[in-house]
C-alpha positions as CSV (number, residue, x, y, z in Angstrom):
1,X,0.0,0.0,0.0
2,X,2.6,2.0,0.7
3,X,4.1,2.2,-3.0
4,X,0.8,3.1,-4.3
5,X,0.1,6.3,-1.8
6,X,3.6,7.3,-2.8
7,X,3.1,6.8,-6.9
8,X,-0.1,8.9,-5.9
9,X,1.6,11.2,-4.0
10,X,4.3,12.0,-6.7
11,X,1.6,12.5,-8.9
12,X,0.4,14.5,-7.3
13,X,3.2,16.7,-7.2
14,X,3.9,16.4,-11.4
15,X,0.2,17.7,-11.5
16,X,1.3,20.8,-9.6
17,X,3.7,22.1,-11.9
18,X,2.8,20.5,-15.4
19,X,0.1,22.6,-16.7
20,X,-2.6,21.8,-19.0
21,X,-3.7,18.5,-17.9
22,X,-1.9,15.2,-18.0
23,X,-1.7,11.8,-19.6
24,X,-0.7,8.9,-17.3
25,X,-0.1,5.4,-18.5
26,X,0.1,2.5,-16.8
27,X,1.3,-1.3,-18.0
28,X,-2.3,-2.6,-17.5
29,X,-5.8,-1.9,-17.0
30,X,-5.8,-4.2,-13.6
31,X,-3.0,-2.2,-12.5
32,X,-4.3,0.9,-13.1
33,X,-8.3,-0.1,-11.7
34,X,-6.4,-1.2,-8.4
35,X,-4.2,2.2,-8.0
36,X,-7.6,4.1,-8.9
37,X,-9.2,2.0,-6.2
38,X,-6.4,2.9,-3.5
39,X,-6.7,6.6,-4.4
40,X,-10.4,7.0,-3.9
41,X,-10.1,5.4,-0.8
42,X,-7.8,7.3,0.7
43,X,-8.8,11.1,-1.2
44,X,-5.7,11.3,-3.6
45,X,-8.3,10.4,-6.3
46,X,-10.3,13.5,-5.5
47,X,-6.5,15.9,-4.9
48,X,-5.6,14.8,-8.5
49,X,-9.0,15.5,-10.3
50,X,-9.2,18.8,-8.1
51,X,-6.0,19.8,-9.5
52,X,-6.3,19.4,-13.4
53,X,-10.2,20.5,-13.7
């Protein structure tokens, strides 16, 4: 858990300074549904979406 708070987390810092939205990809959909699981559950999903809207 802790790898995924802190892949969130530095995310969250690229969306800081990169302007204009961003594109993130990830190796597969099972990967990605799992880190977009994590991040609702603990609010990053909500910081990230807050940030580029």
């Amino acid at each position: 858990m802790a790898t995924k708070d802190a892949l969130g987390a530095a995310l969250e810092e690229i969306c800081k300074v990169i302007p204009n939205g961003t594109l993130i990809f990830f190796p597969s959909y099972k990967l990605m549904d799992k880190l977009c699981n994590r991040w609702k559950a603990t609010g990053q999903w909500t910081r990230l979406n807050s940030q580029k809207t």
